[in-house]
N, C-alpha and C positions, 0 to 999 in steps of 0.2 A: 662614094661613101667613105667617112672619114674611120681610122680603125678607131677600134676602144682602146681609150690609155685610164689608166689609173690612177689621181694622186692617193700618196702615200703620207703621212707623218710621221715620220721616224725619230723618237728621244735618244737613243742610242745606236746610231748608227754602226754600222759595220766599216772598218777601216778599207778594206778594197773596196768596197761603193765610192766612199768619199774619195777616195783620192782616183776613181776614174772619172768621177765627175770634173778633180783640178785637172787632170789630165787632156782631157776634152777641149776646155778652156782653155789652157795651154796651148793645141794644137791652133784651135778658133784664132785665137790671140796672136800665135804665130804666120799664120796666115795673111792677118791681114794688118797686123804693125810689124812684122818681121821679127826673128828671130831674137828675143829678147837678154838672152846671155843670162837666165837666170841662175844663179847660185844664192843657196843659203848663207848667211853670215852669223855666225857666233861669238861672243868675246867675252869672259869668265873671271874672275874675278876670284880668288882663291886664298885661304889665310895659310899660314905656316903649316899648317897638318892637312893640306890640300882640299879641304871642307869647302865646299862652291859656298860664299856668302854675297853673291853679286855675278849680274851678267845681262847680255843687252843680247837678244835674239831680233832676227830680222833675215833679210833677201836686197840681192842687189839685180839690178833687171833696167833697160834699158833708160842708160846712162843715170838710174836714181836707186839711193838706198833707200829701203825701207826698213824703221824702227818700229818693230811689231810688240814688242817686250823688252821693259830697261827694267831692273829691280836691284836693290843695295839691300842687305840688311841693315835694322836701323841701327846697330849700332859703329856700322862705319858708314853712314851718313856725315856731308859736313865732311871730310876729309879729303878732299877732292876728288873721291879716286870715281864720284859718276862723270865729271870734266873728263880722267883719263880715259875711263873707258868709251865716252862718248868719242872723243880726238881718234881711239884707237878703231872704230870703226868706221869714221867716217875715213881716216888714211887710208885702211885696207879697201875700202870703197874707191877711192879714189884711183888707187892701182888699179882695181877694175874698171875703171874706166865711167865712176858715176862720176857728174858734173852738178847732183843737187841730191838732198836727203829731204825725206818727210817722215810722219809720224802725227798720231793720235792721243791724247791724253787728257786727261778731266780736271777740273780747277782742283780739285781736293785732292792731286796727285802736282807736278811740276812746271806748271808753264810757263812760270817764269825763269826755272832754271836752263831751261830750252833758251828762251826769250835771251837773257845773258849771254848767252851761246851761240848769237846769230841768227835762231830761228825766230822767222816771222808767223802773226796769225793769219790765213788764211779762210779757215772756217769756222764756228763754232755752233754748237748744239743746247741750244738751252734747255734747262729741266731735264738735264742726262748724264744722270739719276735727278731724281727733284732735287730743287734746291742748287744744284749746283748746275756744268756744263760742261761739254765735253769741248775738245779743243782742238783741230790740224794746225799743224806748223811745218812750214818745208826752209829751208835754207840754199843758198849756191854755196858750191864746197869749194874752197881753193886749192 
């Protein structure tokens, strides 16, 4: 007899749930592609009175970085400094020992500034949001 399980639909999760669920996965994940060497990565972007106006959030995990979140405010857009910040994670990437970077993004956000940059497309999502399309791109890092 199989036992009674429950789903649930949860809008507001509780944070110790969700992260024993990553957790779990993590373990699964470890198991059977091996020890992935996950760490987070962050890279910050900061004007003269130390106000974050920029930053690229992400994870690095067997031998690839992930670009989970890049954001400039828009008024130092255009100045190079998404180039630095992108160079600057993909190096510290590097040191750990990734060998390629991927990431997610939508036509109405950058992909060709990716594109520019080495990243190629991979996949894409039409109609996501309407109208426009979402986009993967990964790169080999030197």
């Amino acid at each position: 007899m199989k036992p009674q399980l429950k789903i649930e639909i949860v809008e507001e999760p509780k944070l110790d749930e969700t992260e024993f669920i990553v957790q779990q996965l993590i373990k699964f994940n470890s198991r059977c592609a091996g020890e992935g060497n996950f760490r987070q990565l962050a890279v910050f972007l900061r004007d003269a009175d130390e106000n974050l106006v920029g930053g690229l959030v992400g994870s690095t995990y067997w031998q690839w970085l992930y670009i989970d979140v890049f954001w400039i405010q828009e008024s130092y857009r255009g100045g190079g400094y998404g180039i630095s910040l992108l160079a600057a994670a993909e190096q510290e990437s590097i040191k750990r020992g990734c060998q390629y970077a991927y990431l997610d993004t939508f036509s109405f956000q950058a992909p060709e500034f990716y594109q520019k940059l080495g990243y190629t497309v991979f996949g894409e999502l039409p109609n996501f949001p309407e109208g426009y399309s979402g986009f993967f791109l990964r790169k080999v890092l030197q």
